[in-house]
C-alpha positions as CSV (number, residue, x, y, z in Angstrom):
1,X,-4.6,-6.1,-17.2
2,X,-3.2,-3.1,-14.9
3,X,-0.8,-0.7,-16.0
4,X,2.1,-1.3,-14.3
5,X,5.4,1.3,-13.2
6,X,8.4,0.9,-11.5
7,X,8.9,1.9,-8.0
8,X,11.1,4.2,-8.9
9,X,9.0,5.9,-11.2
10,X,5.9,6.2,-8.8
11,X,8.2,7.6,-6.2
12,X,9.8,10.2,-8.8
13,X,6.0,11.1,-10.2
14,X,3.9,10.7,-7.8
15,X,1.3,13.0,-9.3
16,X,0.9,10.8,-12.2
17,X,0.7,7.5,-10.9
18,X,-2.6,9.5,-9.0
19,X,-3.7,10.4,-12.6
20,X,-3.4,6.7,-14.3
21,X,-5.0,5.6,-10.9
22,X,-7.9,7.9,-10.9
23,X,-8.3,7.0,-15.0
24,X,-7.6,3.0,-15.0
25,X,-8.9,2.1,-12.0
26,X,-5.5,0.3,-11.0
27,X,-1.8,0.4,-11.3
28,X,0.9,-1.9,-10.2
29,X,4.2,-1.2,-8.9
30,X,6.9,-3.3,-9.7
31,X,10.2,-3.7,-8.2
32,X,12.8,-6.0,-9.8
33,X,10.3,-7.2,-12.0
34,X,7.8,-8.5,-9.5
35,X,4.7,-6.8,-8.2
36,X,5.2,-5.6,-4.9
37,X,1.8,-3.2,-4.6
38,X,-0.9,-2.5,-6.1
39,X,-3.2,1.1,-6.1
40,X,-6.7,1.0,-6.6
41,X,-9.2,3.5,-7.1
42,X,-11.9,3.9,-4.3
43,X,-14.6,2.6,-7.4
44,X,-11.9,-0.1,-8.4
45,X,-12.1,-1.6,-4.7
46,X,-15.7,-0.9,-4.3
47,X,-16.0,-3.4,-7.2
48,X,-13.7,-5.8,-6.1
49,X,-15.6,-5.9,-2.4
50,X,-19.0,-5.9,-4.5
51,X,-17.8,-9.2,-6.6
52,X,-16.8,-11.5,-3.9
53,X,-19.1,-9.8,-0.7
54,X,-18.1,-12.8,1.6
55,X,-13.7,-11.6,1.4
56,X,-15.1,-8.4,2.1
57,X,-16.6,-9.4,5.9
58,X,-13.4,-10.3,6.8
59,X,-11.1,-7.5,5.7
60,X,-10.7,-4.5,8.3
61,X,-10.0,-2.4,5.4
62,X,-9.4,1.0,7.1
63,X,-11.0,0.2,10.0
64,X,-7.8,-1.1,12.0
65,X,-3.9,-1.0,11.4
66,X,-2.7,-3.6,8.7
67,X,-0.1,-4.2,11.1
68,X,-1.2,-6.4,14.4
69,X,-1.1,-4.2,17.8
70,X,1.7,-6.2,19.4
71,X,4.0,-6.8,15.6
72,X,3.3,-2.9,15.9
73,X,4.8,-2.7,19.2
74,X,7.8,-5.8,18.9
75,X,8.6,-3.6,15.9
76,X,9.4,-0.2,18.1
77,X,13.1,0.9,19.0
78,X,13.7,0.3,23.0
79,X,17.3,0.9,22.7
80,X,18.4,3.5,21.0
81,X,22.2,3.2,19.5
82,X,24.4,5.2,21.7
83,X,25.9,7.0,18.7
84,X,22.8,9.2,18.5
85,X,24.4,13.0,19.9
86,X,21.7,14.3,22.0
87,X,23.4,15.5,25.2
């Protein structure tokens, strides 16, 4: 099983969540008790590519965003609120 922080804590130490990454292979940050990511070593996700090869085909893993092109663009401020002072 993963070592696993809070959010909070990998935000405030940052450095050290690097260290138990680099060490365990994997860490898991929870936030109000439920995982919401997980950090892997580049060896930890070499070996979870090399166990299941056909996953692996399909993932773009840093090859394209994670976010789809046109989410990506539905997701950009148009309209900026008119309280912004730039005159």
């Amino acid at each position: 099983m993963a070592k696993q922080i809070s959010a909070t804590d990998a935000k405030n130490n940052f450095g050290g969540l690097l260290e138990d990454v680099a060490a365990l292979g994997r860490v898991d940050v929870v936030r109000h008790g439920r995982v919401v990511a997980m950090v892997l070593s580049p060896r930890a996700f070499e070996a979870s590519v090399a166990a299941n090869p056909a996953a692996a085909q399909n993932d773009v893993w840093g090859k394209n965003h994670m976010i789809p092109p046109s989410a990506a663009r539905a997701a950009r401020m148009l309209n900026r609120p008119s309280t912004f002072d730039e005159e």
